[in-house]
Structures are given as C-alpha cells and as structure tokens.
Phi, psi and omega in degrees: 000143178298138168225064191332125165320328190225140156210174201274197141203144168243105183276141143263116177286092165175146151280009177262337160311312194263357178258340171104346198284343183255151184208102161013122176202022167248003193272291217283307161307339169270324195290333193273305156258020168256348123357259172354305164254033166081028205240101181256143182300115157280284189220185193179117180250150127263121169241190202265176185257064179253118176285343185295314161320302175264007144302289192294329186300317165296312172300347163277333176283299142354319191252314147335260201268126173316318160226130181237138164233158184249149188219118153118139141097026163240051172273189169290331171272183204276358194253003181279066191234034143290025165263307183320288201294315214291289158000262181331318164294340184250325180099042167235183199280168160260134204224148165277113218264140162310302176300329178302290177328289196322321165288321183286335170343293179328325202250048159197167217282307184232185172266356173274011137301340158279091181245167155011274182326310189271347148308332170305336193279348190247013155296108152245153178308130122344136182076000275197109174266141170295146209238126154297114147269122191275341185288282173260010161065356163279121190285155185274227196181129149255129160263074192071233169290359181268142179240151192229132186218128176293176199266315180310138192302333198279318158308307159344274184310311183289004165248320163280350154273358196256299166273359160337312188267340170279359183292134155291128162210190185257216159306123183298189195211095221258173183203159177220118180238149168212134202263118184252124204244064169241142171280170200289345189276324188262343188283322192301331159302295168292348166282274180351308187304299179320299163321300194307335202283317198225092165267027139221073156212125180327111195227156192197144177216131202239078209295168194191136171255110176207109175089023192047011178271170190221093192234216183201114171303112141270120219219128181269174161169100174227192166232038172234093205282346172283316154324277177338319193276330190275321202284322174319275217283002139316285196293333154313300171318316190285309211281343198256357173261348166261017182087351162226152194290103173322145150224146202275119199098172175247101163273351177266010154265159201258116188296168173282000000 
C-alpha cells in the first residue's frame, strides 16, 4: 500500500461533536490538503472535553505521528481546556501570552472589553509558538509537533494556511477513479486480484445508487503517477472483463 513518508493525526476535541449537535467539517478538509503536501492523515479520533483523555491522546500521539493536530476547545469558556491539557502533556506552565493579547486585542474598541473570559483565549503552553487567526484574531498555537486550531471550520481553515508551508512533507498523494457501474458483489473477488498485482498503490472501492444504477467508485491512490496510471488501466481491464465499459472519473459523488 502507498506509504507517505510523513504522516497525521486529528485529535477533534468537544463534546457537542460526540453528542451530535455539532458535525464535524474539518476532518475531510485536513485530509485533502495535507495530501496535497505529502502528508497522509493516518488517523483522527473524536474525544471528549475530559482533560484526562486529551492528555493521554496527546501524548501518544504525538510520539506516534509526525504532526498531530487539534480542532476544538480554545474558546472563552470554563469547558474550553486544551491549551490547559497541551500544558499539561509537555510538563510546562500555561501563561497568559502577551503577544496572544496583542492579537486579540484588534477585534475591540478598548481594553476594558477584554474581559476575564476572553482572556482565556490568550493562555498559552510556555514555549508555545503562536497560530495567527486572520478571522477572529484569537490565536491557535504549535507545541513542538503539535498545532492547536480552533474548531469552528472557517477559522479552523484559515489558521492552517497560515502555517501550511512550514509542514514537512513528502511527495503529494495522487489519486484516480474509475467508475464501474457493477455492484460491489461482482467487483469484489477481481479488485482484490488487482490490489495484489500493485501492492503499492492504494486501491478503495465506494459504492453508490443513483438514477437506479447500482456501481462503484473505484478509486487509486499512490504517489508514483506512472504506477498510479498502470493501476487505472488494470482496473479499467478488469471492469471490460466483467462485461461493462468503465468511465473514467467518480460518478457516485453527487454534483454539486
């Protein structure tokens, strides 16, 4: 299987996430562009707003995965504690940051607006490099390999482009789909086959109903784009070898 030289983790932080009222929308967006830099997302837990919990999750991870990031649980409120546990994972103080003020500073009029509350967003781990927020100017943070991101999605994104280009990574993580309008019962035995013939390239398959048709996304993914191209027309052979003509792309995503 393709095995990007650098890979990820996304801890999502919050109990309104594991509770449903909030629904996730940074997992698919990290995944898609830390690709892009040679980065593959290995894995990405949601956990709770427990400090014991996102302690130890950081610290495994951490030591685990070249970069690990966090979304969720640097707001203004008393249930808002990862900067706290991120502290707490390095064995350093939690500090009220000057510079972190200075930023937040930008979105009020005076400093008597700045209350208590919204001073919590400027607790940073001692040692602790600052994340620019371009929306609401309260800042994230990197702690060695960790980046801390606030959880609304729109901030989210806009604070990991802001530190994107400082990411190590490898070869990007290319990819090819071709759509087979079979069901997963007939494709599954000759994919299998396939998968063997080029075992480093990723190979996944997604089924899908639309219009009553009944297929499948097949879908590549290496970072050897000539390789990447033999496992395509493998798998194009294979689907004309079941009796129906491939197209080239992913028809079980739903246009826009």
């Amino acid at each position: 299987m393709v095995s990007p030289k650098y890979a990820a983790c996304l801890l999502i932080i919050g109990n309104e996430v594991l509770s449903g009222r909030t629904r996730d929308a940074n997992l698919q967006y990290l995944g898609q562009r830390l690709n892009q830099r040679g980065i593959r997302l290995a894995e990405a837990r949601v956990i709770p707003d427990d400090a014991e919990v996102i302690v130890a999750a950081l610290n495994e991870c951490r030591v685990r995965f070249d970069h690990v990031f966090t979304t969720g649980g640097i707001g203004p409120t008393h249930d808002d504690i990862t900067a706290a546990c991120v502290a707490r994972a390095f064995g350093v103080a939690l500090e009220r940051n000057a510079e972190a003020r200075r930023m937040l500073r930008r979105n009020y009029k005076s400093d008597a607006e700045l209350t208590e509350a919204r001073l919590k967003m400027t607790e940073i781990p001692a040692g602790a490099s600052l994340i620019e927020n371009p929306v609401s100017h309260a800042p994230g943070f990197r702690m060695e390999n960790v980046f801390v991101f606030a959880g609304i999605p729109r901030i989210m994104q806009a604070m990991f482009e802001v530190i994107v280009d400082t990411l190590k990574g490898g070869a990007p993580v290319l990819s090819k789909a071709v759509t087979a309008r079979l069901p997963e019962g007939i494709l599954g035995g000759p994919l299998a086959d396939v998968q063997k013939r080029f075992p480093d390239v990723e190979i996944g398959s997604y089924p899908f109903n639309r219009d009553g048709i009944h297929g499948a996304s097949l879908v590549a993914r290496g970072t050897e784009p000539a390789r990447l191209e033999e496992a395509a027309a493998a798998i194009r052979q294979m689907v004309r070898d079941l009796g129906s003509e491939p197209i080239d792309g992913d028809l079980g995503v739903p246009p826009a």
